[in-house]
N, C-alpha and C positions, 0 to 999 in steps of 0.2 A: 444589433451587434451582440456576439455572444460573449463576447471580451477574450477571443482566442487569438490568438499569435499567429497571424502567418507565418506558415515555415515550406521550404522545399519537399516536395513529397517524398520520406524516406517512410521506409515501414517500420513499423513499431515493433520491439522485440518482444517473442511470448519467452514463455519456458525454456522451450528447446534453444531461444536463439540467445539467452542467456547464459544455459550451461556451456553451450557453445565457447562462448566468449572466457567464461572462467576456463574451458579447460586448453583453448589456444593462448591464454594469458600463460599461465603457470608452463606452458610446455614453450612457449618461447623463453620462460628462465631456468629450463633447463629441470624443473620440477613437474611428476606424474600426477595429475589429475585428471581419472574418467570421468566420463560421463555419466557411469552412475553413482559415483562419489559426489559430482557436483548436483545430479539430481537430489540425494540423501542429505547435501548441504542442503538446500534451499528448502524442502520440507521440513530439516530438523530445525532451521532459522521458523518456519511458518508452525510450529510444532510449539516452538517458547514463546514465539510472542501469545498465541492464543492459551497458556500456561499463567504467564505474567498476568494476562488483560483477566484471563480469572481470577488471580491470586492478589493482584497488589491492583489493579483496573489501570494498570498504565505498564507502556513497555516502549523504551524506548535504541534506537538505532542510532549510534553515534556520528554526527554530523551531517546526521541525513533525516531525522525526522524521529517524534513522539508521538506515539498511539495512545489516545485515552477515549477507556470505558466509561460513557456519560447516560445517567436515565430521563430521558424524558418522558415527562407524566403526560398521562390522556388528558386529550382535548377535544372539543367541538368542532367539524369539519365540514367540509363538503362532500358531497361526488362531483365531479369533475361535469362527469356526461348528465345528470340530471338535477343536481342545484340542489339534491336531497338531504339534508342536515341529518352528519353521522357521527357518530362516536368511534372517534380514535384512540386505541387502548394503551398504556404505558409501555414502552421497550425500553431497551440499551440498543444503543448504538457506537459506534465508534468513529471518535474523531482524528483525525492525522494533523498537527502541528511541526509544519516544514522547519527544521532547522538556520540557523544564520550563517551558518556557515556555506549548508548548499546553495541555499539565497545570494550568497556574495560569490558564488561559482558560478553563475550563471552568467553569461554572455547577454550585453544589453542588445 
């Protein structure tokens, strides 16, 4: 088991089917938003958070989720395909802490 949720097969939305959606929301209330205003949104959202996650190592989106900048040190490894014991070097990576509020938006 992968621990995924069956769900009806709808398609996932990229970029495009996103802007999409911001600029048919705003134009059914009557407010202009293109499509490359809502592209320049979404960059300058992807713009601060990697801004913040340098500056402060955490950036977060209200009611929908907390990004933090975490280091994890080298450790002793494997390879996979040959059982050869390797040295994994220190990075950053980031982790995403889902909010409680989207938590409790979600349909059981």
């Amino acid at each position: 088991m992968s621990g995924q949720i069956d769900r009806p097969k709808v398609r996932r939305m990229g970029k495009t089917d996103v802007m999409a959606h911001f600029v048919e929301h705003f134009a059914a209330r009557g407010l202009t938003l293109g499509r490359a205003d809502a592209r320049e949104f979404l960059e300058e959202l992807h713009r601060l958070c990697v801004q913040q996650l340098n500056d402060t190592g955490e950036f977060t989106l209200p009611r929908m989720a907390k990004f933090v900048l975490r280091q994890r040190p080298a450790r002793n490894g494997r390879n996979p395909a040959t059982g050869e014991a390797i040295r994994i070097e220190a990075r950053k990576v980031v982790t995403v802490r889902v909010a409680q509020q989207l938590k409790g938006s979600l349909q059981a």
